[in-house]
C-alpha positions in Angstrom: 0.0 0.0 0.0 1.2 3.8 -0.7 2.3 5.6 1.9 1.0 9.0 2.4 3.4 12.0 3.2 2.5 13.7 6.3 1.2 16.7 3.9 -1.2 14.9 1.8 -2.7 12.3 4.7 -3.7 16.3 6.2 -5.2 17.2 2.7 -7.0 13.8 2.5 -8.4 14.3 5.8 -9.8 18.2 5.0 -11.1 16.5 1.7 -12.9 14.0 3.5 -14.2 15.9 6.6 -15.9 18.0 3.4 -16.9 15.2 1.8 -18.7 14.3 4.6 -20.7 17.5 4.7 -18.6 19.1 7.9 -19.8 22.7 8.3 -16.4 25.2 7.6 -17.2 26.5 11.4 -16.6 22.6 12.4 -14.0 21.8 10.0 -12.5 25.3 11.4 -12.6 23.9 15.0 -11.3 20.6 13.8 -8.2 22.0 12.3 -7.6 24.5 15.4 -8.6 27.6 13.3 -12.4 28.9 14.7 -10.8 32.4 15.0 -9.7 32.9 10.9 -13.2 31.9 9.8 -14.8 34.4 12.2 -16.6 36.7 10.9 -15.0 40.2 11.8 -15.7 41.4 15.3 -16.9 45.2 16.0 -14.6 47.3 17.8 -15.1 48.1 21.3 -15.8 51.8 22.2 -16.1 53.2 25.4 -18.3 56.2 26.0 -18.0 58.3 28.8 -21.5 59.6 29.9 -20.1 61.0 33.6 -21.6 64.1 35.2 -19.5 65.7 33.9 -20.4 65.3 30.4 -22.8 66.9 28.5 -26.3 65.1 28.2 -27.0 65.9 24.8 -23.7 65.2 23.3 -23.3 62.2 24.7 -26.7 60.8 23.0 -25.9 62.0 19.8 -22.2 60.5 20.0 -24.4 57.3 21.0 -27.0 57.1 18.6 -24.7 57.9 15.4 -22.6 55.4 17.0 -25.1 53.2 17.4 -25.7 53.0 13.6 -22.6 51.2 12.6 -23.3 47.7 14.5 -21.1 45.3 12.1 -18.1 47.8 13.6 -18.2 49.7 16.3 -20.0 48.4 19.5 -20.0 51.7 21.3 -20.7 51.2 25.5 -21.3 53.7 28.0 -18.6 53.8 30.4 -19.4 54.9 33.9 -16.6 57.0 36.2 -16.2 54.3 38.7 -15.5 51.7 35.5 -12.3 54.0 34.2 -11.0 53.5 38.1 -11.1 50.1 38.1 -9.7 49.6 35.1 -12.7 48.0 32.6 -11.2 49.8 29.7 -8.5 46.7 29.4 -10.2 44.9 26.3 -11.8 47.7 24.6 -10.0 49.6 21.6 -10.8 53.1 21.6 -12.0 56.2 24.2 -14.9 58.4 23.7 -14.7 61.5 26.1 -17.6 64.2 24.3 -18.2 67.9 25.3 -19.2 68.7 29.2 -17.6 70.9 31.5 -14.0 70.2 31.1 -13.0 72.2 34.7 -14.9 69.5 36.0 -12.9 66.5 33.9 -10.0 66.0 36.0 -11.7 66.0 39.3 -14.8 63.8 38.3 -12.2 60.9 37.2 -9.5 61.7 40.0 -6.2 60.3 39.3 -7.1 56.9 39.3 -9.3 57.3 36.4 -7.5 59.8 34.4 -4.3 57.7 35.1 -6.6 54.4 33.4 -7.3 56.6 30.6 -3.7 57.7 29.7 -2.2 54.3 30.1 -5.1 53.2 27.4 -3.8 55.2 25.1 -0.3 54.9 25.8 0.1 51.5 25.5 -2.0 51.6 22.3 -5.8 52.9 22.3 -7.3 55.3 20.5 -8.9 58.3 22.2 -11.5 60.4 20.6 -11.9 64.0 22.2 -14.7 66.6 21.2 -14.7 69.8 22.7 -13.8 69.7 26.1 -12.4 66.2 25.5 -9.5 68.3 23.4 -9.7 70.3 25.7 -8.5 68.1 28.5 -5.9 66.5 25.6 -3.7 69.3 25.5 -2.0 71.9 27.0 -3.1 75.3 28.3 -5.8 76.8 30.9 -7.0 73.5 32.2 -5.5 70.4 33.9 -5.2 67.5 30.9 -5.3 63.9 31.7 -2.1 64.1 29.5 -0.7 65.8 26.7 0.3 64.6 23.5 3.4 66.5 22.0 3.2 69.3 21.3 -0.7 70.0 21.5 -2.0 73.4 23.0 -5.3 74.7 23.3 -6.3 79.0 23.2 -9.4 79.3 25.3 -12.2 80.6 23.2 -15.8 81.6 23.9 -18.8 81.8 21.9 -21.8 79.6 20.8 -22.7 79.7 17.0 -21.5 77.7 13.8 -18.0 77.5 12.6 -17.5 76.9 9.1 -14.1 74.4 8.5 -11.4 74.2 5.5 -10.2 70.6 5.6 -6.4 69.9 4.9 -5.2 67.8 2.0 -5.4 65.1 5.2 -8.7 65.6 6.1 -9.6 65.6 2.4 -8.2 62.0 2.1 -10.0 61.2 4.7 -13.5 62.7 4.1 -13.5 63.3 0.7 -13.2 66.2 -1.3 -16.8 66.8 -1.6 -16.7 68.0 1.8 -14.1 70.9 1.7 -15.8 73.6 3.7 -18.1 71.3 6.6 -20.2 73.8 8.7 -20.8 72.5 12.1 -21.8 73.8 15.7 -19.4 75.4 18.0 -19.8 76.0 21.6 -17.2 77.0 23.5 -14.3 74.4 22.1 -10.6 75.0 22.0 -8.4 76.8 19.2 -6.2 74.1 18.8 -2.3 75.4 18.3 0.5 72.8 17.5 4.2 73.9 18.1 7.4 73.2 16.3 7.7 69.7 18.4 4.4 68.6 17.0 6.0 66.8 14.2 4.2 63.6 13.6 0.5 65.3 14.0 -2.1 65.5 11.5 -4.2 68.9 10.8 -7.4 67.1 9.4 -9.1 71.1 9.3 -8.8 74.3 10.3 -11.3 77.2 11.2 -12.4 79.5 8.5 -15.1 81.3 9.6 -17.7 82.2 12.7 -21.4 83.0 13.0 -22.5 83.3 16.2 -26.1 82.6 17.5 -26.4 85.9 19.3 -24.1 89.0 20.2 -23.2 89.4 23.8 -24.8 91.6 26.2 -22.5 94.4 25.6 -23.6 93.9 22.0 -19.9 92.6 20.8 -20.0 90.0 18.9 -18.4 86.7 20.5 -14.9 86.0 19.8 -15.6 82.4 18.8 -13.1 79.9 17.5 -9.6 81.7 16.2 -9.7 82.0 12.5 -7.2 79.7 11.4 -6.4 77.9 14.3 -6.8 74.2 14.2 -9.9 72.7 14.7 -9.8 68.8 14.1 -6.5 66.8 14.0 -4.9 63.3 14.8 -1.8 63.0 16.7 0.3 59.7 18.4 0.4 59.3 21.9 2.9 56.6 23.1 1.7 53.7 20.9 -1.9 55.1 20.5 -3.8 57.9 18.7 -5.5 60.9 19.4 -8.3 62.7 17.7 -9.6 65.9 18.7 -12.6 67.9 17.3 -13.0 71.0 18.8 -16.7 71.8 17.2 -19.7 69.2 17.6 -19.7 67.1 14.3 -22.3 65.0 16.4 -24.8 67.7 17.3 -24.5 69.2 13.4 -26.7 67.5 11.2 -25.4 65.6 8.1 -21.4 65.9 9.6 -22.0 63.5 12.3 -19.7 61.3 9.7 -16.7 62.9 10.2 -16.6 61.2 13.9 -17.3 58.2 12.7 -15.1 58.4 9.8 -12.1 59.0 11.5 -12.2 57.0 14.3 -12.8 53.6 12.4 -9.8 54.7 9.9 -7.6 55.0 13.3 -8.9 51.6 14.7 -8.4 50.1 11.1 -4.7 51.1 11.5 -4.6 49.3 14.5 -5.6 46.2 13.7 
């Protein structure tokens, strides 16, 4: 009789296991590779809906979220949970706009400290607003500070039209070159000379303003020109940071979405 090498007696076994009408899941399981014929599991994104956060953002951050099932599984994270360190297993941050003076102490150390290390040793973090805010240097404490990232505190409520960069262009398409979105209170984002390997995604290009200010001055708003969106490394993970509301501005709530899943795609 003719032997078999090791090789084909493995190939005549597949054959026959097939033959046989063995599902791929079982054949998969047989041959000690369930995980390849997987289908592709959603990322894991944890919300933060803390006091601290703002109500409405943080259920239109969910709900667009929400619509992209086959990736994202988006979960809102508690304060304690950062403390006691449930983001181990998830891929990627969400901290939207609340009351950033209030950030550092509704988290404490223990919690901000979770969050840093997340992204240090490889998460992504998504900041709108005041989570920029509290991702980069200037008026108020950060949880930490990627290279050279400062934030210019600006007031004023209204909607800030944005010019993307040949970056954000790439990443959003050219057919969205001038996105106008609502800006309340957000950082002007400022990178210095050390800010090498960051990514201006867009910058500010103009303000309109819901209503003047009691002294009938019109608010400052945003710096023209500044940056408003951008990416930027932090250890082995990523930072984005948006500093007007692409979630509470209807038809731009993609831009989010967008640019996280390319980060997490990176990652992979």
């Amino acid at each position: 009789m003719t032997k078999l090498v090791p090789w084909r007696r493995w190939a005549v076994g597949v054959a026959t296991l097939v033959a046989c009408g063995v599902s791929p899941a079982a054949l998969g399981a047989r041959l000690g590779c369930v995980g390849k014929l997987r289908p592709p599991q959603p990322f894991r994104v944890a919300l933060w809906v803390g006091g601290a956060c703002d109500e409405e953002s943080i259920e239109k951050t969910a709900e667009h979220f929400s619509t992209f099932q086959d990736s994202i599984q988006i979960d809102r994270f508690r304060t304690p949970q950062f403390r006691s360190g449930e983001l181990r297993g998830y891929d990627a941050v969400v901290v939207p706009g609340g009351y950033m003076h209030q950030y550092q102490s509704a988290l404490g150390e223990k919690g901000a400290t979770s969050i840093r290390e997340f992204v240090r040793g490889g998460g992504v973090y998504l900041g709108v607003c005041a989570g920029a805010y509290v991702c980069s240097r200037g008026l108020y404490t950060p949880l930490f500070t990627p290279v050279g990232v400062w934030s210019l505190d600006s007031v004023g409520r209204g909607i800030a039209t944005l010019e993307l960069t040949p970056d954000g262009q790439a990443l959003w398409g050219d057919g969205e070159s001038a996105p106008s979105l609502k800006y309340v209170n957000g950082p002007s984002l400022v990178l210095d000379p050390s800010a090498v390997h960051a990514k201006v995604l867009a910058t500010f290009s103009a303000f309109e303003p819901f209503e003047t200010s009691r002294s009938g001055d019109r608010p400052a708003g945003p710096s023209i020109g500044s940056v408003a969106a951008l990416q930027c490394p932090y250890g082995l993970g990523s930072c984005l940071l948006f500093s007007p509301h692409p979630e509470l501005s209807p038809g731009f709530e993609r831009l989010l979405s967008e640019a996280l899943l390319q980060e997490l795609r990176k990652r992979q």
